[in-house]
C-alpha positions as CSV (number, residue, x, y, z in Angstrom):
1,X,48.6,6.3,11.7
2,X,45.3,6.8,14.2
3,X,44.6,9.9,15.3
4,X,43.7,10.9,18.7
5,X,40.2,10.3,18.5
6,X,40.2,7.4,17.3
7,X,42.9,5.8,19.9
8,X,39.7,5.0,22.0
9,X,38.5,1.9,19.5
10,X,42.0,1.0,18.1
11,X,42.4,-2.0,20.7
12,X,44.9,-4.1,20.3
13,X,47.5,-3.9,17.1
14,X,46.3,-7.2,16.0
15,X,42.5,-6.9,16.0
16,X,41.4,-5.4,13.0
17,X,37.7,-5.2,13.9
18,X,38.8,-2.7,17.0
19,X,39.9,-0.3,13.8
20,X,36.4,-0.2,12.8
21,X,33.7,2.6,14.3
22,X,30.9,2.1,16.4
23,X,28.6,2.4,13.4
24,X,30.4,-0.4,11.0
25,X,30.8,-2.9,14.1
26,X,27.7,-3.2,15.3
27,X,26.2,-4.3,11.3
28,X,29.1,-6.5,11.7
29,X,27.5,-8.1,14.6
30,X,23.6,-7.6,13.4
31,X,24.8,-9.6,10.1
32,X,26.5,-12.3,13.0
33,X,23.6,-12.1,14.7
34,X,21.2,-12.8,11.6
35,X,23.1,-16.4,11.3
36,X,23.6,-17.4,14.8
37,X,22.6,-15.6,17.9
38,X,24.7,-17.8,20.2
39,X,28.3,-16.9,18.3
40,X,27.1,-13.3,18.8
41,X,26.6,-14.0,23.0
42,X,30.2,-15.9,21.9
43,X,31.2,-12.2,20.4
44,X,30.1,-10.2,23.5
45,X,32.6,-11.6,26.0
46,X,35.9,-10.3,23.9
47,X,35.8,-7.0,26.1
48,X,33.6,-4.3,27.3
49,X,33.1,-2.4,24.0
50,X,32.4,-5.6,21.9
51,X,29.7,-6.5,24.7
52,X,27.9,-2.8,24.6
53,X,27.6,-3.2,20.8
54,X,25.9,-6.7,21.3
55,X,23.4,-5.9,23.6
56,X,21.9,-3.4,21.4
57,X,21.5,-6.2,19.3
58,X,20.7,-9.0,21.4
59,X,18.2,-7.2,23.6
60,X,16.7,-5.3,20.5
61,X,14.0,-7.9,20.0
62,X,12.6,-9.8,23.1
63,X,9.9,-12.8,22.8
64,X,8.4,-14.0,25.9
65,X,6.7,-17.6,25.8
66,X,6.6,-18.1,29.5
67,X,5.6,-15.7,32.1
68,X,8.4,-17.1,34.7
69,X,10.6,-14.9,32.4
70,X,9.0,-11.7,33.9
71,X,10.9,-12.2,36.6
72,X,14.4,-13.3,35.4
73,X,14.3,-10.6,32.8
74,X,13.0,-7.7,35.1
75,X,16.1,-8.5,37.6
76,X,18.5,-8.4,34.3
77,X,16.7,-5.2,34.0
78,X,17.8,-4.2,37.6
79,X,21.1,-5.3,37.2
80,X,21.9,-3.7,33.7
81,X,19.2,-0.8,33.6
82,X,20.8,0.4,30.1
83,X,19.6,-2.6,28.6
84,X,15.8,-1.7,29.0
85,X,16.7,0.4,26.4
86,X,18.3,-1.0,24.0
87,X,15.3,-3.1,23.1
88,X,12.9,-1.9,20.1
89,X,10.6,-4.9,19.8
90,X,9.1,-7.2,22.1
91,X,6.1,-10.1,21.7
92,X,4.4,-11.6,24.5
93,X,2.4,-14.8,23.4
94,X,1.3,-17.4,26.0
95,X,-0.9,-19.5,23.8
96,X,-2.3,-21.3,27.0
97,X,0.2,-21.1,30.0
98,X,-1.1,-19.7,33.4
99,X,0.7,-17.3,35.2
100,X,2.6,-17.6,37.9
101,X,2.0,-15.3,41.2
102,X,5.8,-14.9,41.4
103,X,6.4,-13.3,37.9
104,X,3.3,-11.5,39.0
105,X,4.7,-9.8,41.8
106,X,8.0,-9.7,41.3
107,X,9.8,-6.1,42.0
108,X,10.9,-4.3,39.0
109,X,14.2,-1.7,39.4
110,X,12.9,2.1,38.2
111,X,9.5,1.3,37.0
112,X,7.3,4.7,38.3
113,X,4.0,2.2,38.2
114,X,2.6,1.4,41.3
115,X,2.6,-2.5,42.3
116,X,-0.6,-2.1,43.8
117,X,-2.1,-1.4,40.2
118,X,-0.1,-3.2,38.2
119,X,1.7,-6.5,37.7
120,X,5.4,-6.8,36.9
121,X,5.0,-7.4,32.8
122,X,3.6,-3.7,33.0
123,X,6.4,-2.3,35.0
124,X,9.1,-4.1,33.4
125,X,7.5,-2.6,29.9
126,X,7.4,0.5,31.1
127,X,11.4,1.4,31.4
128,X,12.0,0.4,28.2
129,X,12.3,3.8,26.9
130,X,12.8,3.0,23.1
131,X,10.3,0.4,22.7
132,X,9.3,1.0,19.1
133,X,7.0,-2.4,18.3
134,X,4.8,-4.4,21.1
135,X,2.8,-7.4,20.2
136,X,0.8,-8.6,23.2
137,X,-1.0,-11.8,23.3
138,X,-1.9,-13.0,26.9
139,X,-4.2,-14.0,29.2
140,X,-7.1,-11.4,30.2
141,X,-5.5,-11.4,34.1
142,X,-3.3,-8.6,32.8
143,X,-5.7,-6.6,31.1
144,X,-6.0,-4.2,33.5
145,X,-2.2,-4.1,34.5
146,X,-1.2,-3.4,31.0
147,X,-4.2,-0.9,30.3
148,X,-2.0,1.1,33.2
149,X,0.8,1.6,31.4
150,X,-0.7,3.1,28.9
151,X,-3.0,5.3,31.2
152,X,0.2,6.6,32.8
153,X,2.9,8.9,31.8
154,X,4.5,8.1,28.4
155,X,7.6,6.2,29.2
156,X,7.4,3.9,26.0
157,X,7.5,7.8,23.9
158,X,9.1,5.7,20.8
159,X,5.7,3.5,20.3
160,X,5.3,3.2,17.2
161,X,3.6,0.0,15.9
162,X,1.2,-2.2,19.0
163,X,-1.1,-5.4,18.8
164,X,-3.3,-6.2,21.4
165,X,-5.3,-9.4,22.1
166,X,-6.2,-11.0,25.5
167,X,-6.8,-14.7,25.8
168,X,-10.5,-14.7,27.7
169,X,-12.1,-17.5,28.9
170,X,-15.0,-19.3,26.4
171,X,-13.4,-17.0,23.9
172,X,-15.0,-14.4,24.6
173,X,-14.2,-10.9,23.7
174,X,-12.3,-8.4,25.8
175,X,-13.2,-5.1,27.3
176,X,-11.4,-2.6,25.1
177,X,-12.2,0.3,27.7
178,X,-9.5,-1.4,30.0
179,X,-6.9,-0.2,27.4
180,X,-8.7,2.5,25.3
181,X,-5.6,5.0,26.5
182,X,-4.0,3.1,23.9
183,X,-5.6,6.1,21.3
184,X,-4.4,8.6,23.4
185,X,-0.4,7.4,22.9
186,X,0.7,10.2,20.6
187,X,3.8,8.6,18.3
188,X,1.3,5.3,17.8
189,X,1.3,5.0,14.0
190,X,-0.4,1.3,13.5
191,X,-2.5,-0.1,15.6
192,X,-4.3,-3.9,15.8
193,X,-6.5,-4.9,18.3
194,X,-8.1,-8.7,17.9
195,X,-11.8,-9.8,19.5
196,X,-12.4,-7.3,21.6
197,X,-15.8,-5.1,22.4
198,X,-16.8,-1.8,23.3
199,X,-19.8,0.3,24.5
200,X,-21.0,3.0,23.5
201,X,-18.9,5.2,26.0
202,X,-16.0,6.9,24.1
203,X,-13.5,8.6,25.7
204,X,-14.7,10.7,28.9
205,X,-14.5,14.6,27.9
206,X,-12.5,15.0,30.8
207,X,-9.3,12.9,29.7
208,X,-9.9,13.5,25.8
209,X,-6.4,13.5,24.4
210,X,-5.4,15.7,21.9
211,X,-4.4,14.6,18.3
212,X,-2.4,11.5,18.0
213,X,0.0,10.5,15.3
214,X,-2.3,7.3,14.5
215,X,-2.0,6.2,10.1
216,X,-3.6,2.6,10.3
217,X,-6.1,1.3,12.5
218,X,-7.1,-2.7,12.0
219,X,-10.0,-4.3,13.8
220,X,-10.1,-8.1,14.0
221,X,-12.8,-9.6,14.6
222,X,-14.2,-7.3,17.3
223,X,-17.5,-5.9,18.8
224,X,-17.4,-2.3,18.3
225,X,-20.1,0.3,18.7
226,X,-19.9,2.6,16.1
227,X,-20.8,5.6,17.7
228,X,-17.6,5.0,20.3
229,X,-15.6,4.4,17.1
230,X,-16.5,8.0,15.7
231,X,-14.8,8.9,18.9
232,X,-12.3,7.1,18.5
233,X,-11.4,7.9,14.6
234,X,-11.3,12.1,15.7
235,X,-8.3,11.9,17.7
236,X,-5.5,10.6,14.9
237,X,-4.3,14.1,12.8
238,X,-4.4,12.0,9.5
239,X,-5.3,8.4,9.6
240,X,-4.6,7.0,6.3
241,X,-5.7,3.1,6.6
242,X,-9.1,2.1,8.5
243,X,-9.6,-2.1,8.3
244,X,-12.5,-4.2,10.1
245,X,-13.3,-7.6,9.5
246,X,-15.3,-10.3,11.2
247,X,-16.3,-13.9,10.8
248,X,-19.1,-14.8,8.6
249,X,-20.5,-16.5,11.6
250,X,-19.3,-14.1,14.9
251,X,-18.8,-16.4,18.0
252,X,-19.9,-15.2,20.7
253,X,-22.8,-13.3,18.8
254,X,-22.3,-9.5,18.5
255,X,-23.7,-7.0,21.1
256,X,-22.2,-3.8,20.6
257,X,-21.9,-3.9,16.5
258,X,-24.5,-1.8,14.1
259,X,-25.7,-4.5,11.9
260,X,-25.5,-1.1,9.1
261,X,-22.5,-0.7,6.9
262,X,-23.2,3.2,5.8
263,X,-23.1,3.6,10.3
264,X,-19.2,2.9,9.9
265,X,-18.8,4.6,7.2
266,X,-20.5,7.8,8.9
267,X,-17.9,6.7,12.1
268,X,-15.5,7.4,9.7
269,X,-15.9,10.8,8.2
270,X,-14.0,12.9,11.0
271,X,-11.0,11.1,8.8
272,X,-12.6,11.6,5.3
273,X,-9.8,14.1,4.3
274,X,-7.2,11.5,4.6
275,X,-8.4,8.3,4.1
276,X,-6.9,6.6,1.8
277,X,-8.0,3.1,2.2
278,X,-11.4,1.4,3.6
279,X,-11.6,-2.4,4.0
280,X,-14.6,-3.5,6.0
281,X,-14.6,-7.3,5.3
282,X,-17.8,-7.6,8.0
283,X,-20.0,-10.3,5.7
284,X,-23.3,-9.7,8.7
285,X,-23.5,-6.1,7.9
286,X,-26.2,-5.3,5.1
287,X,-27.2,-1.9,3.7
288,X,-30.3,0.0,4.0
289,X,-29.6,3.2,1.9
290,X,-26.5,3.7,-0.6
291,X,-23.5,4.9,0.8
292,X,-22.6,9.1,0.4
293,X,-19.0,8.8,0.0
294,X,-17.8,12.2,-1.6
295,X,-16.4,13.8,1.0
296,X,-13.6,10.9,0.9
297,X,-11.2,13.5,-0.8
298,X,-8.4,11.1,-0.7
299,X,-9.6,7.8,-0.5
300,X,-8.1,5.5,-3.3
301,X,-9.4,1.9,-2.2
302,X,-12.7,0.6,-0.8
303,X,-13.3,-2.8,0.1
304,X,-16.6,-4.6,0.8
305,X,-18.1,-7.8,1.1
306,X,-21.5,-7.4,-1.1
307,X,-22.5,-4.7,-3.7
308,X,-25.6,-4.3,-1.9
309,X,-23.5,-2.8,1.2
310,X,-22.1,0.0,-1.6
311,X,-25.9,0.3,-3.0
312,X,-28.4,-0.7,-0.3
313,X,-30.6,-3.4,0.0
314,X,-33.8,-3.4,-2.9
315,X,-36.7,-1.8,-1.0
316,X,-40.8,-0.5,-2.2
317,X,-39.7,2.7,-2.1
318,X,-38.1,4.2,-5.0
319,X,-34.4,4.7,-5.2
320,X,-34.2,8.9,-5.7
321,X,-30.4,9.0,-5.6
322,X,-27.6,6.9,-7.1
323,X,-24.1,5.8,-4.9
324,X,-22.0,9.0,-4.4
325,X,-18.8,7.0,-4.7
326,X,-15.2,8.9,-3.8
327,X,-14.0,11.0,-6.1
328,X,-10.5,10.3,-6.6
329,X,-11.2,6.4,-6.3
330,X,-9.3,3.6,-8.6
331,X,-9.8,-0.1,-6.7
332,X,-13.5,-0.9,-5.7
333,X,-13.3,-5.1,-4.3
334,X,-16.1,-6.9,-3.5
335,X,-15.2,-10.3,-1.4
336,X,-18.3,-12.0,-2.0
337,X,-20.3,-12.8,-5.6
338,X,-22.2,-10.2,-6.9
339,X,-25.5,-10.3,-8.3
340,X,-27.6,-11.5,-5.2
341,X,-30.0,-8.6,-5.9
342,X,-31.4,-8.1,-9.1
343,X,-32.2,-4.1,-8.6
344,X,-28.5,-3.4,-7.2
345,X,-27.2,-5.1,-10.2
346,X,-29.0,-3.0,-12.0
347,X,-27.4,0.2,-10.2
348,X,-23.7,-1.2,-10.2
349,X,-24.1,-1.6,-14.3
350,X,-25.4,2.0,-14.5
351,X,-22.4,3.0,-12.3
352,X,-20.5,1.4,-14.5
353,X,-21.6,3.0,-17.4
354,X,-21.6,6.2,-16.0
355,X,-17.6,5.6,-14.7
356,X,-16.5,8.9,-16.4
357,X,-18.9,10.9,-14.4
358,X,-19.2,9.2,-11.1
359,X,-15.5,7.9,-10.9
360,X,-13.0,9.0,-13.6
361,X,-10.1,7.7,-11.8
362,X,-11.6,4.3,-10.9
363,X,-9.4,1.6,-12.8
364,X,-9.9,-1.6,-11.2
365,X,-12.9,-4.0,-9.8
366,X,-12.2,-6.9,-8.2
367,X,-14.8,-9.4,-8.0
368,X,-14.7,-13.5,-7.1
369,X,-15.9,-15.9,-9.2
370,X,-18.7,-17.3,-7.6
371,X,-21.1,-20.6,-8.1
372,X,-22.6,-18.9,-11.4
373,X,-19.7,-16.7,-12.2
374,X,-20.0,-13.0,-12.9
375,X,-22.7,-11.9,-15.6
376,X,-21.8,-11.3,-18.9
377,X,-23.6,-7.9,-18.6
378,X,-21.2,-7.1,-16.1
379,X,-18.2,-8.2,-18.4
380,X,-19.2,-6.5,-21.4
381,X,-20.0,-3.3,-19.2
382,X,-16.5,-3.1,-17.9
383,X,-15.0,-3.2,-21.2
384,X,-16.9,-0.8,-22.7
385,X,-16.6,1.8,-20.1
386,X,-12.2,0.3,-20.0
387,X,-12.5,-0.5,-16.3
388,X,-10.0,-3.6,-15.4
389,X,-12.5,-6.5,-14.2
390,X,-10.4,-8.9,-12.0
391,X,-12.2,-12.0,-11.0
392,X,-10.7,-14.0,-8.1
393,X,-10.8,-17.6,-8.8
394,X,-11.4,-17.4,-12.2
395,X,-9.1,-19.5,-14.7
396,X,-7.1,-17.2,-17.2
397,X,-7.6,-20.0,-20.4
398,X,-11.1,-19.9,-19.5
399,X,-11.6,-16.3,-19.4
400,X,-9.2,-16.3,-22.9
401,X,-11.9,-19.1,-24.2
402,X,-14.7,-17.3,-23.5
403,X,-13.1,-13.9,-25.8
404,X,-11.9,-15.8,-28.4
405,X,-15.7,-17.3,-28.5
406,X,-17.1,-14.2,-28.3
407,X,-14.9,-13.1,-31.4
408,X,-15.9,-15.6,-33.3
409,X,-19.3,-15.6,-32.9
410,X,-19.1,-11.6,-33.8
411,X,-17.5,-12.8,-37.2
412,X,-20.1,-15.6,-37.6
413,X,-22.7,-12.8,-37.2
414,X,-20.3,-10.5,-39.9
415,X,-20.8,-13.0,-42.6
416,X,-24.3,-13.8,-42.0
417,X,-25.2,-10.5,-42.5
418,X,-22.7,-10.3,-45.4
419,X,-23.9,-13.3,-47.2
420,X,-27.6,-11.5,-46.9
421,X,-26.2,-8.7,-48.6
422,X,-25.0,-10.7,-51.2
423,X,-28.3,-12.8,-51.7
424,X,-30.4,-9.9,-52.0
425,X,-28.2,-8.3,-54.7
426,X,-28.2,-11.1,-56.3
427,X,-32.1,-11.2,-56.1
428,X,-32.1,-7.4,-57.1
């Protein structure tokens, strides 16, 4: 027997599914909608409830391919305002369409942006009041449009995971300042931004948010002043994952970039008390002194391209302090070969040796193989201080070989030395 309040979803004595709450029907329909999205569509024209729980999932993740969709989705929008939001997710890739001045200027239903300063992709995005995820990847024309939404009020006050990248003619990079409000969204928790470049103008005092809610931060491939960047990296309370990388040959060349490791590194210690991972994969950047790296209370893994980016470069003056590396670290990975440097090798076997003092918690180095392999002082220096020496590339038989001849030559030497013995008691 139903009770009274649950007379509202009983439907019809035959339809067992109308027994079921809001909560178990609609991962009835997500699991429907995980094999085939059309019987779901199929599933939303039973009646009004059954259609209310599909939408939330059908509209809950949105790709647009085209931009002639701006303008057939915006007037869905007008028609059915609710379903702005129901969607969480939404990806806009145009790999290399143009776009059309219709979808452009098409009137979107309860947007507050003006049209004058914006294009219809912006003002459609911005009613969509529980976006969670955005993944923009589209021509530069709407740089500036979507830069706006994120200047403005925030209507999108779910944000919580963004990529940005804007197709620019030649491939060249983008002007970050057009959406640099994006540090300023304060639920934003991951954020990716792909080949683009910035001055070194930070934020102007004037508009300088307060702290944001920001945990990872990747750079692709971008031009970035460091100096902005340190600007940048004091507005998130606690960010926990910093990543830059670039390509071993940057096309266009860079403009904005240090050509310094320890500069980013400095950028980066506003967030030293939470960091708990560093990957700058940037194979251009060398280093002129070793890196101080002890105020990085919390940081577990670094990542590098070349030991001489931890240690600095050899030089003629004398080295009077050794790599302050962070205290509670236990990865350290180096992407490239080591041993390019003979006086840096040097410093990275006394570090080594010196683990228990320098690094007690360091467990793990990751290395790749490289043309001549990694040194057998190297080797022999990880297992005597127990460090775990990964080596990319390297073949696990080979690596067994190589210890198996190692013991044996140790006994060869065993017996040599006992047979003396014996020979010169024998002699005695």
């Amino acid at each position: 027997m139903l009770t009274n309040g649950n007379k509202e979803n009983a439907g019809p004595a035959g339809d067992q599914l109308g027994r079921l709450p809001d909560e178990l029907l609609l991962q009835v329909f997500e699991a429907v909608g995980r094999i085939a999205r059309r019987d779901l569509c199929n599933v939303a024209r039973v009646n009004k409830r059954c259609h209310r729980l599909s939408d939330a999932i059908l509209y809950k993740s949105i790709l647009f391919e085209t931009p002639e969709l701006h303008l057939t989705f915006s007037e869905s929008l007008s028609r059915r305002p609710r379903r702005g939001s129901a969607i969480h997710e939404i990806k806009l890739a145009y790999p290399s369409s143009e776009l059309s001045q219709l979808a452009l200027d098409a009137p979107v239903h309860g947007s507050y942006l003006d049209p004058q300063r914006s294009d219809s992709l912006s003002r459609t995005l911005s009613i969509m009041s529980n976006l969670e995820k955005l993944d923009i990847s589209v021509p530069d024309v709407l740089l500036r449009g979507i830069g706006t939404l994120f200047n403005g009020p925030f209507d999108l006050a779910c944000l919580k995971t963004c990529s940005l990248f804007y197709q620019s003619a030649n491939d060249a990079y983008w002007d970050l300042r057009e959406n640099i409000h994006i540090f300023a969204h304060p639920t934003l928790e991951t954020l990716t931004i792909r080949r683009a470049k910035l001055d070194e103008r930070g934020f102007d005092h004037i508009e300088r948010p307060h702290q944001t809610a920001l945990k990872k931060l990747h750079l692709i491939e971008c031009d970035i002043n460091d100096d902005s960047l340190g600007d940048l990296l004091e507005l998130p309370q606690a960010l926990e994952e910093f990543v830059m990388t670039q390509a071993e040959e940057p096309e266009p060349e860079l403009e904005e970039s240090s050509d310094n490791v320890g500069d980013y590194i400095l950028a980066a210690q506003s967030q030293a008390e939470f960091l708990k991972s560093i990957t700058i994969d940037h194979p251009t950047l060398t280093g002129r002194k070793v890196l101080r790296m002890r105020e990085f209370a919390a940081l577990e893994t670094l990542r590098l391209n070349w030991d001489y980016q931890l240690f600095g470069k050899s030089s003629k003056k004398p080295r009077l302090h050794s790599v302050g590396l962070p205290p509670v670290m236990e990865t350290l990975e180096f992407f490239n070969e080591l041993g390019s440097d003979a006086e840096v090798t040097d410093l990275l076997l006394a570090t080594i040796e010196q683990k228990s003092i320098v690094a007690r918690n360091w467990k793990t180095m990751v290395v790749v193989e490289g043309e001549n392999g990694v040194s057998r002082e190297i080797k022999n220096a990880c297992k005597g201080a127990g460090l775990q020496l990964d080596i990319i590339g390297a073949m696990d038989e080979d690596s067994d070989d190589e210890d198996e001849k190692d013991e044996d030559e140790d006994e060869e030497d065993e017996d040599e030395e006992y047979e003396g013995d014996d020979s010169e008691d024998e002699d005695d």
